[in-house]
N, C-alpha and C positions, 0 to 999 in steps of 0.2 A: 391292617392290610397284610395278607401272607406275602413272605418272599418266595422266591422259586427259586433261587440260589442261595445255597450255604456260604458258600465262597466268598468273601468279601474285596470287590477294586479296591485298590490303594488310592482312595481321592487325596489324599495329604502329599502325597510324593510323586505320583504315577504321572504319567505324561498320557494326551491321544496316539494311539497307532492306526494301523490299517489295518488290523483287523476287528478296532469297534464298529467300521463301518460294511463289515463284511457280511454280514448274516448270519452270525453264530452264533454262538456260547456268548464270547467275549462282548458284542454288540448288544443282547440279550442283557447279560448283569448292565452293562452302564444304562438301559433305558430304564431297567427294572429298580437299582441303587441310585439311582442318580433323577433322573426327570421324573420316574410314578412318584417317587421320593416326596420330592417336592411339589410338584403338580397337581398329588394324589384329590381325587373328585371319583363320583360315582361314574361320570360318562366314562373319565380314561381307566377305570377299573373296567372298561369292556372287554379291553384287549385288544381290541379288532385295529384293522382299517381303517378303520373310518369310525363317529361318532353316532350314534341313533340317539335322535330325541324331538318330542314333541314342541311346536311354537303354537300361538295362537294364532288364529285366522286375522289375518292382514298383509298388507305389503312387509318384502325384507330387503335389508340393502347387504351386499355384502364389497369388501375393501381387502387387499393386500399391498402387504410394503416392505420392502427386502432393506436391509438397515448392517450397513457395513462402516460405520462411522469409527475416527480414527482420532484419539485412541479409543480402547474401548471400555475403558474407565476413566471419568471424570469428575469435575466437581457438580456437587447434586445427580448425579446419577452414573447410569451405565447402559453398556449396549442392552442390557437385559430388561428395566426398568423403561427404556427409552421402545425397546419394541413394543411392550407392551400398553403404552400411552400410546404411541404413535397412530395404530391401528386404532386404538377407542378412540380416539377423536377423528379418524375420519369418515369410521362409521356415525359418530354423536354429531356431524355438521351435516347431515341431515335430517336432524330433531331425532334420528331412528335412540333405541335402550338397545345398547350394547348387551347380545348375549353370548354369544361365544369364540372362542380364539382358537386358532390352530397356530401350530410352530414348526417349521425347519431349520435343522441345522447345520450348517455345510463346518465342519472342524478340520484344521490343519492339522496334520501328523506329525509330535511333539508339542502340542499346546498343553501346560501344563491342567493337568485336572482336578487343583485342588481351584483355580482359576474357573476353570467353568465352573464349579460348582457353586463360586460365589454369584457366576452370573445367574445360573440357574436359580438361587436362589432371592436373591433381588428381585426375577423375573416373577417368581411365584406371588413375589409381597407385595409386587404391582400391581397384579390378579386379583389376587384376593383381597387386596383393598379397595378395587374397583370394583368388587362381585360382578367379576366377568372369567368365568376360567377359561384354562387350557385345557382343551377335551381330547384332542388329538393333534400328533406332529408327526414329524421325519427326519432322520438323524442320518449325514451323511461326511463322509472323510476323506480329505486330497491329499495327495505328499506335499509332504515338507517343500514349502518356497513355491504352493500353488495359490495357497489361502492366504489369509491374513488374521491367524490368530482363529476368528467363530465371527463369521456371518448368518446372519439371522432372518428367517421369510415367517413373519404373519399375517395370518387371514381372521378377517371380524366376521361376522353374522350378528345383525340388529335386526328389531321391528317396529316401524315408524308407526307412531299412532295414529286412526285417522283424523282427516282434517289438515292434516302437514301437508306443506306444499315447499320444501325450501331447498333453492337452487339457483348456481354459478348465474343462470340463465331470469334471474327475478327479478333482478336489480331496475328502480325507475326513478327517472327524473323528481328530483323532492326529497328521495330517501334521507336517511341518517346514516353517516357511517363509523362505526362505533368498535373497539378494542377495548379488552378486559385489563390492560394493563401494560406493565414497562414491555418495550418490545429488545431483542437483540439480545438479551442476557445467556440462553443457548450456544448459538454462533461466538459470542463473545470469552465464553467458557471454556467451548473446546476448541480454538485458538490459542487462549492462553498456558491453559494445559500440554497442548501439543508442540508450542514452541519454548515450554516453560518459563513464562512471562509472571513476572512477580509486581501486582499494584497493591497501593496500602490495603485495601481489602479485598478478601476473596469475592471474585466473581461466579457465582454457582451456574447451575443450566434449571432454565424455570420449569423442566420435563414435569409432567402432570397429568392426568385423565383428568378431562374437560368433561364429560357424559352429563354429571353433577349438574354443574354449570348449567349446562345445556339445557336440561329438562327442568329448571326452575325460571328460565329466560322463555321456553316455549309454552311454559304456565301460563306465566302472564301477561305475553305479548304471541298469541298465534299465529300470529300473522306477519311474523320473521319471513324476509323477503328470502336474505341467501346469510347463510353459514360459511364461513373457511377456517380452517388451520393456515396461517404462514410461516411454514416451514421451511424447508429450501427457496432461495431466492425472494424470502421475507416478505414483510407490506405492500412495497412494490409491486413483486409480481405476480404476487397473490391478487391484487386490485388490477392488475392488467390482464390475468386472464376473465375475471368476474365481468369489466369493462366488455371485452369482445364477446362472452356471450351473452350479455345484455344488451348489447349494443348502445350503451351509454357511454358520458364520461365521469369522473371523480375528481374531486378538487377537495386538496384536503390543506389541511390549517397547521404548517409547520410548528407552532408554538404551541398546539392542542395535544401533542402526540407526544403520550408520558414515555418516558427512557430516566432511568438511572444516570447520574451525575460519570459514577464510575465507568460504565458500558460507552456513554459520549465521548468520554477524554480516551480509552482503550482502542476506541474506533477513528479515533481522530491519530491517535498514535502510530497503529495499524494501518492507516490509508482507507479504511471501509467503509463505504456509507451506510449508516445503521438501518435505511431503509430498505434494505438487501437480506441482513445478518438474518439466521434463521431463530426462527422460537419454536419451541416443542410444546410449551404452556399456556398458549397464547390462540385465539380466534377472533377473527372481524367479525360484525354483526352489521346487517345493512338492513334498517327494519323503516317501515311511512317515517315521514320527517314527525309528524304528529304523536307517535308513541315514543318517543325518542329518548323523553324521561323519564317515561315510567321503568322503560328498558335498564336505563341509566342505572336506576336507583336501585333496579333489582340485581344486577351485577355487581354495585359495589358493597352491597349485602351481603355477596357471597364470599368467602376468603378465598376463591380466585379470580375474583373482581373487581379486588376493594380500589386497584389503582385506575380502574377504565375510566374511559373517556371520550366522549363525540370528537372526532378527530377531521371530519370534513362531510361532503353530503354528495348527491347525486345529481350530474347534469347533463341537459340534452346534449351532445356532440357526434355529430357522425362521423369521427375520426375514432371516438372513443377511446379517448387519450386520457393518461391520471395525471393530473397537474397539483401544482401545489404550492401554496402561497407562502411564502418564505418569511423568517422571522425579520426582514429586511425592509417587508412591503414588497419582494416584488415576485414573481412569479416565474418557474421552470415548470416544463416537462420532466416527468419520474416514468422513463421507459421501461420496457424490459432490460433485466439485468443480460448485460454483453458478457460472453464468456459466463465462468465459475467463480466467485471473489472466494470461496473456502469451499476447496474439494472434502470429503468424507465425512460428509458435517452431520447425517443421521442414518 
């Protein structure tokens, strides 16, 4: 790749100013040293505006998600890392192959640069290990005490193969309803980190591109009712928005639903109900009560499946309420989440 500047930024020492985001010279080198850097792919060697590139004839879904999470380094990952999952998975829960990513960057004036670049470059290794790149973005700069360090806006572009039908809106009476694995280790993470809370072991964040997953589960079972990520406001209210627009209910099986020994007693510490806490590596699957196993067995195949588990199943309610049978024998209501239980969590 040619550079177009001799000049070299000081990413080792150098801080953001106002005039990387100006439109010059200086804005110029940091996208040219700094993100084609890292990013580099034949689309963002356009130059341009915008991306030009050929799909195949079919549906496409596209997703955006603006990710200010606090801090912005944690254990098992980073804001950079975590944009880039975030977006593949919510293009991949609708069966769609993730193919490509755009990025904006809103930076604070004095964020140090040697800092982004580590984001930067995490981001790229999320990319590239998900063969999903970043083809185009926009880099933008506020004074000092307007930002918070580098907020981040991605956009996905996927194409769903035909035959796919899966959505919030599918969910029926009889289903299965099924999760890849522990839930809450994300939320639990960046909690811990943020109020520097020390338990015998480190608790990581499960951040991940699901797409994998996804396309080896819609192999073998096509007929996946609805996909989700529960990220913000967890199983919970990921199950209560699915609930209203299917117009069903969920009754799930408190002692079915795998969680980490560590993340229960952290949350039981913290006051949080784990059915809340967000996951970044983690999707429901609500597929016929009938293929329920084979679903099963194909997820825990995968190494981000290996802990899933049928966790409850689908029922007529015209309340459409998620309930859930407790390890007690008896039974509550799992509402929407009141208020925020952890602000800046992705």
């Amino acid at each position: 790749m040619t550079k177009r500047f001799g000049t070299r930024i000081n990413l080792r020492q150098g801080h953001v100013d106002m005039t990387h985001g100006a439109g010059g010279r200086a804005m110029a080198q940091l996208i040219d040293q700094l993100f084609v850097q890292h990013f580099d792919n034949d689309l963002l060697r356009q130059g341009n505006d915008q991306a030009l590139f050929a799909v195949d004839r079919g549906r496409l879904v596209i997703s955006t998600d603006g990710h200010v999470v606090s801090p912005l380094f944690f254990p098992g990952g980073d804001i950079g890392s975590l944009a880039v999952h975030g977006t593949i998975n919510d293009v991949a829960m609708s069966g769609a192959v993730p193919l490509y990513l755009s990025a904006g960057f809103i930076l604070e004036e004095g964020y140090p640069l040697a800092d982004l670049e580590r984001i930067v470059i995490s981001m790229a290794a999320a990319s590239k290990a998900a063969g999903v790149p970043v083809v185009t973005g926009d880099t933008k700069v506020v004074e000092k005490g307007k930002g918070d360090g580098v907020f981040i806006t991605t956009t996905g572009v996927g194409r769903v193969p035909d035959g796919l039908d899966i959505s919030g809106a599918n969910a029926k009476p009889g289903d299965a309803v099924l999760v890849n694995g522990h839930i809450g280790d994300h939320g639990v993470a960046i909690m811990s980190s943020r109020e520097n809370l020390a338990f015998e072991t480190e608790i990581v964040s499960d951040s991940a591109a699901l797409h994998g997953l996804v396309a080896t589960m819609v192999d073998a079972v096509p007929d996946i009712h609805c996909l989700r990520d529960p990220t913000r406001g967890g199983v919970a209210s990921t199950l209560n928005e699915i609930t209203q627009q299917s117009g069903v209910g969920v009754r799930l099986i408190e002692d079915q639903i795998p969680m980490r020994p560590d993340v229960e007693a952290a949350c039981e510490l913290l006051g949080l109900d784990p059915l809340y806490v967000a996951n970044e590596g983690k999707l429901i699957a609500i597929c016929p009560g009938g293929k329920a196993d084979t679903l099963l067995a194909v997820m825990q195949a995968h190494p981000l499946g290996s802990h899933a588990a049928v966790i409850g199943h689908v029922v007529e309610d015209e309340h459409a309420f998620v309930t859930m049978e407790t390890g007690f024998g008896g039974e509550r209501i799992v509402d929407w989440l009141a208020g925020e239980q952890l602000p800046r969590i992705c």
